[in-house]
C-alpha positions in Angstrom: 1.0 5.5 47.3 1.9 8.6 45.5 1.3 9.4 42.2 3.6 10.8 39.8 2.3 14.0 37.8 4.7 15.1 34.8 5.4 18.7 34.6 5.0 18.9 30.6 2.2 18.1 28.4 2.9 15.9 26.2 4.1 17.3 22.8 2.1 17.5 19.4 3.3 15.3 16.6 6.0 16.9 14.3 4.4 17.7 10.6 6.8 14.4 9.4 5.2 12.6 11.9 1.5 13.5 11.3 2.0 12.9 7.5 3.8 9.6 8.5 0.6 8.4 10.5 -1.8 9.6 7.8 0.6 7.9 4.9 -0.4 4.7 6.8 -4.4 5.0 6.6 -4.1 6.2 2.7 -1.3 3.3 1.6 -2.9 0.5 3.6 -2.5 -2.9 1.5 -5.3 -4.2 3.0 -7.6 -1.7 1.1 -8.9 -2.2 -2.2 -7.8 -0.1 -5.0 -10.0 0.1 -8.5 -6.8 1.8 -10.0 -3.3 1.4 -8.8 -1.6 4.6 -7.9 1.8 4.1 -9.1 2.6 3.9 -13.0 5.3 0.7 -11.8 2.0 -1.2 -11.1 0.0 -0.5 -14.1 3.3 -1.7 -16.3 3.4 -4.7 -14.2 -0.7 -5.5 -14.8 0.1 -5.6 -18.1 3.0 -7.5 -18.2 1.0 -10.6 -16.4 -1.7 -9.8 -18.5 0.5 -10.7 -21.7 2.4 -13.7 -19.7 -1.4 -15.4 -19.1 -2.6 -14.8 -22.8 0.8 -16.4 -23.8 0.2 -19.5 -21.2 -3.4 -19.9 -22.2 -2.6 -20.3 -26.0 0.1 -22.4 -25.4 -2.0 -25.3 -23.4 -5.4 -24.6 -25.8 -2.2 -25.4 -28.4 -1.3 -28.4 -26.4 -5.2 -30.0 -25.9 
């Protein structure tokens, strides 16, 4: 059996690619977050926040 050898090394990562890869490790939904990074989830927080107050007082109304 022969082997085949390439000629060319393979090529390093283009910067969009690197920052691409590392964009994965740093956004990863898996890992836990003690303050959201985007303003859009802080509104949202607070917007369920409100909803469950408004849900609790209305079946503490209701017993």
């Amino acid at each position: 059996m022969t082997e085949r050898v390439c000629p060319l090394p393979a090529a390093p990562p283009l910067p969009q690619e690197a920052g691409a890869a590392n964009a994965v490790d740093r956004y990863d939904p898996t890992r836990e977050n003690a303050k959201p990074e985007r303003p859009q989830t802080l509104r949202l927080c607070s917007i369920k926040n409100i909803l469950s107050a408004i849900y609790a007082q209305s079946n503490a109304e209701r017993i």
